[in-house]
C-alpha positions in Angstrom: 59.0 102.9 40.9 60.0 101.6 44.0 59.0 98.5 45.0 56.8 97.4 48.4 60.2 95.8 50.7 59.3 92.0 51.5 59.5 90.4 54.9 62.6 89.2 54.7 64.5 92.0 53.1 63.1 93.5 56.6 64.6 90.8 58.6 68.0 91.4 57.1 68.1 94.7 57.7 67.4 94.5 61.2 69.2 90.9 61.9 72.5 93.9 60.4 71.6 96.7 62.1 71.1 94.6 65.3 74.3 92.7 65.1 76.3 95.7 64.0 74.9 97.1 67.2 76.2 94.8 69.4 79.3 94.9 68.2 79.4 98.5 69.1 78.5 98.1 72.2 80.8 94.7 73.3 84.0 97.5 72.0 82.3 100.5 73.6 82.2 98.1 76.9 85.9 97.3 76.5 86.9 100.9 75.9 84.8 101.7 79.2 86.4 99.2 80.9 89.8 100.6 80.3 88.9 104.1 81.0 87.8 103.4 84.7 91.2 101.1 84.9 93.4 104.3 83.9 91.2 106.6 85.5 92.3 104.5 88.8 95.9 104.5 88.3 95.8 108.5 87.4 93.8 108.7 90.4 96.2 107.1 92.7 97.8 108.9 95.7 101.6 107.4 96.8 101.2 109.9 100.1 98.3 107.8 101.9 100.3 104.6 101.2 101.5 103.1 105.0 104.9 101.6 104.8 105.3 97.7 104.8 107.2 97.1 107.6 109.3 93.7 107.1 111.9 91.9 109.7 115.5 92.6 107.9 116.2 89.1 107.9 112.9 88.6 105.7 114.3 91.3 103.0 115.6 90.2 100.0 118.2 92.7 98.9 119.9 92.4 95.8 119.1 89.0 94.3 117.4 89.4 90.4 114.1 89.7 90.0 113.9 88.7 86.4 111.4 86.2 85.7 107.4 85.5 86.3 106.1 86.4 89.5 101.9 85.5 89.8 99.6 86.5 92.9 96.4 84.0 92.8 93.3 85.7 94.8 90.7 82.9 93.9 89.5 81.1 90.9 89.4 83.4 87.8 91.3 86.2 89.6 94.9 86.5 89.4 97.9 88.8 88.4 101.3 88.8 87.0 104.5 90.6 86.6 107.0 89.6 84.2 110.2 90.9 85.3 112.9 91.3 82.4 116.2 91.9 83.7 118.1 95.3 82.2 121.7 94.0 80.2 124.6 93.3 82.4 127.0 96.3 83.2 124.3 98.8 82.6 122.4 101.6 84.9 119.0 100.3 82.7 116.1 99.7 84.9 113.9 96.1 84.7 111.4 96.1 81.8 108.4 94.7 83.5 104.7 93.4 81.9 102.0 93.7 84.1 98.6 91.9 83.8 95.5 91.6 85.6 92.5 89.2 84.8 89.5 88.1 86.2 86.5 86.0 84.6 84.9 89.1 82.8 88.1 91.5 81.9 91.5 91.7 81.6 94.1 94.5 81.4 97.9 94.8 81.0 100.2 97.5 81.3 104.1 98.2 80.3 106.1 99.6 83.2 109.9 100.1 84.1 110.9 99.2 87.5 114.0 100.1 90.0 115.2 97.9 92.4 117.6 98.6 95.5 117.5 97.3 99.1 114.8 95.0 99.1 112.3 97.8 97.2 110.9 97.3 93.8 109.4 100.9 92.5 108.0 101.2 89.1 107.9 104.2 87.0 103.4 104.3 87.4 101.2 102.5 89.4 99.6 99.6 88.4 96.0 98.6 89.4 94.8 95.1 89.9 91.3 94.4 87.9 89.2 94.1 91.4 92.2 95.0 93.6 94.5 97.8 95.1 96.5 100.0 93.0 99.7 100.4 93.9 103.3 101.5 92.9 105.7 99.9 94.9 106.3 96.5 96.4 109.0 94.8 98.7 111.2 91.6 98.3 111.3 89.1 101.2 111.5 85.3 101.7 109.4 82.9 103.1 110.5 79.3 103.3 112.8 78.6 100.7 110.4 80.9 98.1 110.7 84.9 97.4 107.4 87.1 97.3 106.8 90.4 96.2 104.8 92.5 98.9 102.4 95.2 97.4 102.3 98.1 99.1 98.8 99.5 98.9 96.7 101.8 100.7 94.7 99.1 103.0 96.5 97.9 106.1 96.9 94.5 106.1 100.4 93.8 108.1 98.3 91.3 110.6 96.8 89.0 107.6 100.0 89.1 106.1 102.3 87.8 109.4 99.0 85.2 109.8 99.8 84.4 105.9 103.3 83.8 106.6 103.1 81.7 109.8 100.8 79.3 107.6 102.7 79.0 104.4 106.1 78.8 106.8 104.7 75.8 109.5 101.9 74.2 107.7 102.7 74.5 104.1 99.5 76.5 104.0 100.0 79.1 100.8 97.0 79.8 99.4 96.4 82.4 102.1 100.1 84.2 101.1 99.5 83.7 97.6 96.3 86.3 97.7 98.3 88.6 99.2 101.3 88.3 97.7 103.2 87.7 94.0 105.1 84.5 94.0 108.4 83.7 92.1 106.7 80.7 89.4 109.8 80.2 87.3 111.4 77.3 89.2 113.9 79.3 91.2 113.2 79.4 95.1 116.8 81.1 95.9 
């Protein structure tokens, strides 16, 4: 004969059920989370990308890109690419880790990137947690420091000369750095 369940055997079996619930749910948000990030980069369309258009004596040619390269858009926001060069002597492209955080998620992606003339391209797009997607980006110099230029689908060639004018005659690079990824290894070549 089974016997009458007691109040507490009650509130153990729902205290379980309820915390095996929301563990459920906190990886079924995650899960979520990443299928709208990939569903953004699949969606991505290079052909309605505009051009960035830099001065030639702002392009940065053929110096290495290896090494940490971080774009700040406020507190809590901010992405990085780690650049990792290819060995000497070979026709290997860079290895490149991409991540993106902000204060509620987080996402990183493994890419390969080419780089000739000034222009990085990477194998897929990449899209920022709560910012553009986009696949290829543009080395230049400002001051005695080297950016990385996304080149995404918004036009924002204006904000970016006004960026540039501030971080070059006032010092001013907060402005740049939310627009921009900037070398944060210690080299400024």
């Amino acid at each position: 004969m089974l016997k009458k369940p007691r109040g507490l055997h009650v509130f153990v079996v729902l205290a379980t059920v309820a915390i095996l619930s929301l563990l459920a749910w906190d990886q079924y948000g995650r899960w979520q989370a990443r299928r709208r990030h990939e569903i953004r980069i699949n969606a991505f369309d290079e052909s309605k990308v505009p051009p960035v258009v830099l001065p030639a004596n702002r392009i940065v040619k053929n110096e290495p890109l290896a090494g940490r390269w971080v774009r700040t858009v406020g507190r809590g926001f901010n992405s990085v690419l780690v650049f990792e060069a290819p060995v000497e002597g070979t026709a290997r492209p860079y290895r490149v880790e991409f991540s993106t955080h902000t204060s509620t998620s987080s996402h990183r992606n493994r890419r390969t990137a080419e780089y000739s003339d000034g222009q990085v391209t990477l194998d897929r797009p990449v899209a920022e947690t709560s910012g553009p997607v986009y696949r290829r980006l543009h080395c230049a110099r400002v001051g005695n420091k080297r950016i990385l230029i996304p080149e995404t689908r918004s036009d924002k060639t204006a904000e970016l000369r006004a960026a540039i004018r501030g971080a070059e005659k006032d010092g001013e690079w907060r402005d740049l750095e939310a627009l921009t990824y900037i070398r944060q290894d210690g080299e400024s070549r």
